[in-house]
N, C-alpha and C positions, 0 to 999 in steps of 0.2 A: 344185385341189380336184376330188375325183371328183364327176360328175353320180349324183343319188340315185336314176338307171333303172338303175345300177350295182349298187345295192344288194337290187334285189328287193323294196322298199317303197316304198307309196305316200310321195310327199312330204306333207312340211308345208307347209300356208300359208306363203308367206314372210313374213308378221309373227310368225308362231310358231316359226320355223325356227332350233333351239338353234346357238349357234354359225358363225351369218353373217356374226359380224363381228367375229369371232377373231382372234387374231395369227397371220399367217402366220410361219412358222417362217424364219430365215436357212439358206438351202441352200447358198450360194457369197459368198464376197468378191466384191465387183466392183473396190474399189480401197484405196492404202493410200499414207496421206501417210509417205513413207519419209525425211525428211531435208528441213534438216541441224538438230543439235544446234542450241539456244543460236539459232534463225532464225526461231522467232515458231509455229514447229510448235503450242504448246497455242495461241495464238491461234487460229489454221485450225482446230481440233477443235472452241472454243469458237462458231466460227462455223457450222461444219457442225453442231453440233449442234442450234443451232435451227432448222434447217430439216426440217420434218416429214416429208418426202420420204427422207430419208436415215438410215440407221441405225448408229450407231458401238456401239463396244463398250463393258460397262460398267465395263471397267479401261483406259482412256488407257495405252497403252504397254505392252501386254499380252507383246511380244517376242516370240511365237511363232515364229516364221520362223527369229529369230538365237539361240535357245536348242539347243544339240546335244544337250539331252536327248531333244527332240522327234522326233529325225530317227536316232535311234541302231539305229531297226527301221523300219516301216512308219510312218509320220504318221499321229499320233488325231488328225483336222479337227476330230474333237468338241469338243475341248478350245478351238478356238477359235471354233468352230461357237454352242457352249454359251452364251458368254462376253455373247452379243447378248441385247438386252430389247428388241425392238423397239416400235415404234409399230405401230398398223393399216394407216399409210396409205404405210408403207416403200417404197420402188423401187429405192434401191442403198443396199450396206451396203460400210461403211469401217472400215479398220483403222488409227490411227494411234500409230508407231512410229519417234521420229528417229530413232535405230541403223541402220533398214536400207538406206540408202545406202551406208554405210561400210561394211555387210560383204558379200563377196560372195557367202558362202554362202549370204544372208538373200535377197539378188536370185535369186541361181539357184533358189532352192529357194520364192517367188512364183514364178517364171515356169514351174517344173514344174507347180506349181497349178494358176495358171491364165495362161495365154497370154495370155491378154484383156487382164488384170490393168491399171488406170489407175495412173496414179504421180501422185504432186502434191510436188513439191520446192522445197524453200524455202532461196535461197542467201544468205549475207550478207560482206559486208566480208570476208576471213578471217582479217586481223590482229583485228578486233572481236569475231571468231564464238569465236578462241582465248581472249581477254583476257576475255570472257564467262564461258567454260570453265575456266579457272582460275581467274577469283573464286568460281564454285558452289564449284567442290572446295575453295579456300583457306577457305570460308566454312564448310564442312564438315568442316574440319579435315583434309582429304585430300592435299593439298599444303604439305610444307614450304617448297618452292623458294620465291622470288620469279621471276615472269613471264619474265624473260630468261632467269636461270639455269634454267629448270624447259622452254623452249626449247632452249636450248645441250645439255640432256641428252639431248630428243626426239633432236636431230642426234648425239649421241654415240653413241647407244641402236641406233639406226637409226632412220630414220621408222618405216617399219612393220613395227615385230618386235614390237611391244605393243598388238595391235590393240583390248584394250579396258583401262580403266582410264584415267591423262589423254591420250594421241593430240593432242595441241593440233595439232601440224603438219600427220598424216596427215588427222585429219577436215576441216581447212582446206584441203586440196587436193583441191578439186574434179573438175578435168576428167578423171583416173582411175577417179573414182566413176563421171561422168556417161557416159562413153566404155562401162562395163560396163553400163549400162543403155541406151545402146542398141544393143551388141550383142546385148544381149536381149531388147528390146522397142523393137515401133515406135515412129518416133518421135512419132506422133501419136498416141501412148499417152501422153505424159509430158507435163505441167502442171508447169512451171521458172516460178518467179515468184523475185521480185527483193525479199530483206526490206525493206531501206531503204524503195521503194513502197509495199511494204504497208503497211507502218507508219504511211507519212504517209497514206495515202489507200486503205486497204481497199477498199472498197465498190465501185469500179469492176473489182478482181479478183476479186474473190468473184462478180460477175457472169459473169464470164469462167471463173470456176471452175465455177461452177454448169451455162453449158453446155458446160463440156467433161465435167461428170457424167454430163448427159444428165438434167436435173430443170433445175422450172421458176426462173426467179432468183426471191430472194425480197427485198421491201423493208423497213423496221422492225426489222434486227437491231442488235442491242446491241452495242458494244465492252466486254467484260468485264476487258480490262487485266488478264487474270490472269497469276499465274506472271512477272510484271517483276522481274526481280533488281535488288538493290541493291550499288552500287559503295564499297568502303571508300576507292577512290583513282580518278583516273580514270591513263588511259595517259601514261606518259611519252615527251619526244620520242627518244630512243636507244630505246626500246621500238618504237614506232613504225620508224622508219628498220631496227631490226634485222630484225622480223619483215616487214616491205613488202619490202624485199632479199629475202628466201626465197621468197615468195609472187609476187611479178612476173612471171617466167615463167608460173605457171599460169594465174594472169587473163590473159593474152595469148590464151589455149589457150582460157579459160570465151568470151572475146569471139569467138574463131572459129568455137567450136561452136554457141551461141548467137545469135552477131550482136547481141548489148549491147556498149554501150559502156560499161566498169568504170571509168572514168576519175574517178571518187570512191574507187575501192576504193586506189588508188594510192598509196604516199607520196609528200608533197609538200616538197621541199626549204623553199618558202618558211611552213611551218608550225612558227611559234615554239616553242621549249622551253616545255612546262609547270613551273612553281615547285611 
């Protein structure tokens, strides 16, 4: 705000003073939960959202970044600039969008933004994160396949020669995504949390989340449960063992970048056929 000796008028009283307690405008993103699909993402926004310190957008998933309509001249910011309602009492504004781990144009083109940029990444299972991702679309009527066969094509197809539409494999394989982010941002830029934890026990990451925001932790927030898909079947075990086979190698790769131990993400031989 400009001081009003700026303006060549005496001030007003500040109880009479129009517009003291205005909504400041959003001038910059400070950070954007980028990933992964189907890994508790709407949870994390439902959570950031009630915290009065933080300002999110008022369309969840807004896609800016990974849209090439956007980037095809000059970037309008307006466009995502616009998109904020904030609060009065705002200190960092977020954008949250699963897609933009998976693509790299979406990372490169955050990090020309802004350098600064925080990341908050949300990894899960990735036999679970897939098998998720094809019930939405099976439920959607987007998927003919069945789970295996609808796998087996990902690998005929190429992994990644269809980078949007179903991807079960590519978006399941982590440590390529995570590797590009931090070639491109420190790594004390990035907030990697572990779905499974959160799931069971939010509240001591959301702590951890809040000061790696740079806002104070907040107590009294809600679990809203929103967005829980529903399962027509659960995982079969040849489903299982086929897809933990593909996916083994890279959890090896997420445990060395990270320093988790994935050792639940695993297939486990002694885990019975489901009937």
């Amino acid at each position: 705000m400009q001081s009003d000796s700026k303006t060549g008028q005496t001030p007003a009283p500040s109880s009479a003073r129009p517009g003291l307690f205005r909504r400041r405008k959003i001038d910059h993103v400070d950070f954007v939960v980028a990933g992964v699909q189907k890994a508790g993402t709407t949870a994390v926004h439902d959570f950031l959202a009630q915290h009065p310190h933080i300002a999110l957008l008022r369309d969840q998933a807004l896609h800016f970044f990974d849209k090439e309509e956007h980037f095809t001249g000059e970037p309008d910011y307006r466009i995502l600039l616009g998109n904020f309602d904030p609060g009065w009492r705002w200190r960092v504004a977020g954008e949250v969008t699963a897609d933009y781990l998976y693509y790299p144009r979406a990372l490169e083109r955050i990090a020309r933004y802004n350098p600064k940029m925080k990341l908050i990444v949300s990894l899960r299972n990735p036999v679970e994160r897939a098998f998720s991702q094809w019930n939405m679309r099976r439920d959607k009527g987007q998927e003919p396949l069945e789970f295996l066969d609808a796998l087996k094509r990902d690998q005929e197809i190429g992994i990644w020669k269809g980078p949007r539409g179903n991807a079960y494999l590519a978006r399941s394989l982590y440590s390529p995504q995570l590797e590009q982010v931090f070639k491109l941002f420190p790594r004390d830029q990035a907030f990697i949390i572990k779905y499974e934890n959160f799931r069971t026990d939010p509240f001591p990451l959301l702590d951890r989340m809040f000061d790696f925001l740079g806002v104070p932790r907040k107590s009294g927030l809600k679990n809203e449960q929103r967005n829980v898909g529903s399962y027509s079947r659960k995982l079969t075990f040849e489903e299982r063992e086929y897809a933990g086979g593909i996916f083994d190698e890279d959890i090896a790769k997420i445990e060395a970048l990270l320093g988790w131990d994935c050792g639940d993400w695993r297939f486990k031989t002694s885990i019975s056929p489901i009937a």
